[in-house]
N, C-alpha and C positions, 0 to 999 in steps of 0.2 A: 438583432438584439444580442446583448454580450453573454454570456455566462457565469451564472451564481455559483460560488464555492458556499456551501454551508452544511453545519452541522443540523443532520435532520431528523425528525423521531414521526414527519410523517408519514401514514401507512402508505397512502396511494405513492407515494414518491419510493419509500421502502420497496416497495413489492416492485416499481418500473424496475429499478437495480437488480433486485434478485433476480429476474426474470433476465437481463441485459447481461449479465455476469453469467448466468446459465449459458446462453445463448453463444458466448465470446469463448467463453474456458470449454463445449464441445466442440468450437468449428474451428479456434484457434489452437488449439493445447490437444485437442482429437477425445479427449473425454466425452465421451458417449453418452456414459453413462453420470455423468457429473447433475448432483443435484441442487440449484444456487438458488434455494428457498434458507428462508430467516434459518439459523441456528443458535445453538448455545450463546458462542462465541460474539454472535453477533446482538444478542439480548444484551449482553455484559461490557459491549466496546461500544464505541464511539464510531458513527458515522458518518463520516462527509462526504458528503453529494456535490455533482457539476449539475447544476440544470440549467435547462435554455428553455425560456419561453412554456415555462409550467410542467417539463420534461428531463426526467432522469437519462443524463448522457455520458456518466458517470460515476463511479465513487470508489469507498476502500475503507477499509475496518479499521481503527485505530486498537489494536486491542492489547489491554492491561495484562494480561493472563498471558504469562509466557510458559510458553512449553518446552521450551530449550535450554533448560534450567543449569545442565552441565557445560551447554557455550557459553553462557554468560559467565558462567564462573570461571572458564577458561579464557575469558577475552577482559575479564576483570573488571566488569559492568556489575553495577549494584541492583538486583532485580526492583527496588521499588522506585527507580527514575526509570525502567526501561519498559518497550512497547515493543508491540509487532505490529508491523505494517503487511494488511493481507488481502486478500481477495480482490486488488486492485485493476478495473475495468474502465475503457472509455469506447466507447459506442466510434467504429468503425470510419461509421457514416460524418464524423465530425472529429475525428484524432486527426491530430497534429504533434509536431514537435515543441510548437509555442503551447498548445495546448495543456500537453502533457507533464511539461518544468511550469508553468501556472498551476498545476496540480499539486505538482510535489512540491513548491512554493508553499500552498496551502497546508498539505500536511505536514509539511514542519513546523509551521504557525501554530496551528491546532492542537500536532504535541506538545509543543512548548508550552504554550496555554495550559495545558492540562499536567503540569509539571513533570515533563517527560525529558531524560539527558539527551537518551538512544534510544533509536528505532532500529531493532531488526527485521531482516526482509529475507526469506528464501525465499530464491530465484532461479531462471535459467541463467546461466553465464550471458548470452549474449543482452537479456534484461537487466543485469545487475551493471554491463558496463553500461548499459544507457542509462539507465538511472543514476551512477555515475557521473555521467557529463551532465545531466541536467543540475546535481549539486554542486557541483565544479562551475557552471553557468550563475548559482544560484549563492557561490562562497561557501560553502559547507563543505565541511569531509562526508565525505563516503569513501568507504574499504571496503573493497571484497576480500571476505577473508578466504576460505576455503568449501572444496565442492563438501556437500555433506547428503550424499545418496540415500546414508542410513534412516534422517530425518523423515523423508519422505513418508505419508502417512496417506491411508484410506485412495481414493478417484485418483490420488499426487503420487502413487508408489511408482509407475513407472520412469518419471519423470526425471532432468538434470535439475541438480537444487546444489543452488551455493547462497552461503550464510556471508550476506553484508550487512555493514551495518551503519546505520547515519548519525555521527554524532550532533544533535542537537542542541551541546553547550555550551557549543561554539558560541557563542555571542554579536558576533558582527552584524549586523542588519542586513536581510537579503537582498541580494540584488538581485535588478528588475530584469527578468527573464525576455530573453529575446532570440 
């Protein structure tokens, strides 16, 4: 059976993800202590979910609320077209590389949808250039712009963080990821 991209507000599918994002961000990232139940953030964004067969295998926060108020104004993005792209997990057991550009396929859909230019994303560098070539796969710019340590905040303080960003004005119709 294929997998669903959708935008979802249900609990039982909500709570698979927190739990699956918990699970990935301590055994992947070494957060231990990392806690990937609902928050603020994610009351206030937009979620899209992968699921398979009635199963969250997936997802990622679209969220409106930018907290990096002074890069935007440094990279000359207008904060009310722009997003952050966050807390993005795929279940181990079923990540792929086609998988993964059929993801971010979808969340560019979704932004745009939702009247969005740009997405930004802190990253680790070597995530930012993958993510990278899945836009590049997918005809959309992505930049990484620069590392930004300072950002780092709360479970993420140790962590390498570089600020890319997706522009989504782009226009072109996305190509079919492969």
């Amino acid at each position: 059976m294929s997998i669903e991209f959708k935008v979802s507000h249900e609990s039982n599918l909500l709570g698979q993800y927190y739990s699956l994002r918990e699970r990935c961000f301590r055994s992947e990232l070494g957060l231990a202590d990392f806690d990937g139940s609902e928050d603020q953030q994610d009351r206030h964004g937009i979620l899209l979910l992968a699921v398979k067969e009635g199963q969250c295998v997936g997802g990622a926060r679209i969220s409106p609320h930018i907290t990096l108020l002074s890069q935007v104004e440094l990279l000359n993005l207008d904060e009310e077209t722009c997003c952050m792209w966050e807390r993005f997990v795929i279940d181990p057991a079923v990540r792929t590389v086609y998988l993964v550009r059929e993801f971010v396929s979808h969340l560019i859909e979704v932004s745009r949808e939702h009247g969005f230019q740009n997405a930004m994303v802190l990253s680790s560098l070597r995530n930012a250039r993958f993510y990278r070539r899945c836009h590049t796969a997918l005809g959309v710019p992505y930049h990484i712009h620069r590392p930004v340590p300072h950002l780092a905040q709360g479970a993420f303080a140790g962590l390498e963080h570089y600020l890319s960003v997706s522009y989504l004005d782009y226009r072109l119709p996305l190509r079919v990821a492969v």
